[in-house]
C-alpha positions in Angstrom: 24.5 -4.4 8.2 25.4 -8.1 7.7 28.6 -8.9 8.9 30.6 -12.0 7.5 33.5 -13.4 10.4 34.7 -17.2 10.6 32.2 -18.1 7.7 29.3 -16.9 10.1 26.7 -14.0 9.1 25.6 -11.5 12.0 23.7 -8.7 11.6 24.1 -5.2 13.6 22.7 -1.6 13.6 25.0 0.8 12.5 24.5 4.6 12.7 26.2 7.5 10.5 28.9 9.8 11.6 31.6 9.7 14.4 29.4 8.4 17.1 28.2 5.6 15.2 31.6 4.8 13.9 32.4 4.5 17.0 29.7 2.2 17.8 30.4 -0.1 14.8 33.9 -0.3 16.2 32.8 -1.3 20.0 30.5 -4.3 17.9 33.0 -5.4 15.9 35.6 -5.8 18.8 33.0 -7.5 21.1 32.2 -9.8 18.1 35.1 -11.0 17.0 36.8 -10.8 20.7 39.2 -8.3 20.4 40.8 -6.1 23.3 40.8 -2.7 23.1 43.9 -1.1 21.4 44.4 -4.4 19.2 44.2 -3.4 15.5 41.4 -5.3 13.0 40.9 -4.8 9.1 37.9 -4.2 7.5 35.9 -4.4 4.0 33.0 -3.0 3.3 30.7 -4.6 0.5 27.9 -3.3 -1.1 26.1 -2.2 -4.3 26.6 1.4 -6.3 23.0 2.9 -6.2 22.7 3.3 -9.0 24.3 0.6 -10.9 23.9 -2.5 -8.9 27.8 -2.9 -8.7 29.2 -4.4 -6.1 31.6 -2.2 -4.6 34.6 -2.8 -2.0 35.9 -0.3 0.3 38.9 -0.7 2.3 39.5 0.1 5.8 37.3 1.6 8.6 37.5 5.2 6.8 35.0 3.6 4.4 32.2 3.7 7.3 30.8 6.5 6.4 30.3 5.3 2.4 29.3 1.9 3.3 26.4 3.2 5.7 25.6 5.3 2.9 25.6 2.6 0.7 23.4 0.7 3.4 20.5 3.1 4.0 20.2 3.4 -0.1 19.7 -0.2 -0.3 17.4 -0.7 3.0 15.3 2.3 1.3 15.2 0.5 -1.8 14.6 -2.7 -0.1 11.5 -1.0 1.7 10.2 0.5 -1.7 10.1 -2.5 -3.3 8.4 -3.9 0.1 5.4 -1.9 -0.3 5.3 -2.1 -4.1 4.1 -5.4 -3.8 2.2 -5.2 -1.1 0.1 -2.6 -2.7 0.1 -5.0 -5.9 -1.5 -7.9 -3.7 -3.5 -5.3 -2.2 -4.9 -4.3 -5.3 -5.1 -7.9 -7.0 -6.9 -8.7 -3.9 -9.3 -5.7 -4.6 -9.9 -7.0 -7.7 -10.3 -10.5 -7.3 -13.6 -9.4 -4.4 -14.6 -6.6 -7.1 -15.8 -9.9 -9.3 -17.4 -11.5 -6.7 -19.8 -8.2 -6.2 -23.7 -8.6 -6.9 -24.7 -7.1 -9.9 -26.1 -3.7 -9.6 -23.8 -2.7 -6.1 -20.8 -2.6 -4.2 -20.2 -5.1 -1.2 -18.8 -3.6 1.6 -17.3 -6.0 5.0 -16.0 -4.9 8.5 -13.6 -7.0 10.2 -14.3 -7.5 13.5 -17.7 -6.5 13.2 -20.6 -8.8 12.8 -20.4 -11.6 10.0 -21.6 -10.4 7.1 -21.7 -7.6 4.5 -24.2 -4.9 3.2 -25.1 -4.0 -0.4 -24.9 -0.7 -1.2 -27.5 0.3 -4.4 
């Protein structure tokens, strides 16, 4: 979770449920100096799933909607991760496909000796 204080971005873990409440808590008060006991305000920003809106939840008993909100977006961040990866991987593919002798396949081993076998 990116975390905005004193027009500086810092980035924590956070963790569902009490414990990791908790935890966000102990973070926040470490980064932003604070004692134990001393009270601190919090908004949570991020985007509806399934909308894109951008969403603001007040106060720390919007932890457990915001970290919601935050694996939904990492998972969709991932997804569209390996979406393109595949896509380079297969654009990739096809780019060597043209390169192939006529007639048979090439086929290379990295780290094995240079070269590459046709297979009829």
């Amino acid at each position: 979770m990116a975390i905005s204080f004193e027009g500086q971005i810092h980035y924590i873990k956070v963790y569902p449920g009490v414990e990791g409440r908790a935890r966000f808590e102990a973070q926040i008060r470490e980064l932003i100096q604070l004692e134990e006991g001393e009270e601190f305000d919090v908004e949570f920003e991020c985007k509806a799933p399934d909308t894109g809106a951008t969403l603001h939840l007040d106060g720390i008993d919007a932890f457990d909607a915001a970290t919601h909100c935050a694996a939904l977006t990492a998972a969709e961040r991932i997804s569209k991760q390996q979406q393109a990866a595949a896509q380079q991987a297969g654009q990739a593919f096809d780019a060597a496909a043209t390169q192939l002798p006529s007639g048979g396949a090439a086929a290379s081993c990295p780290g094995a000796s240079a070269g590459s076998a046709i297979m009829q």
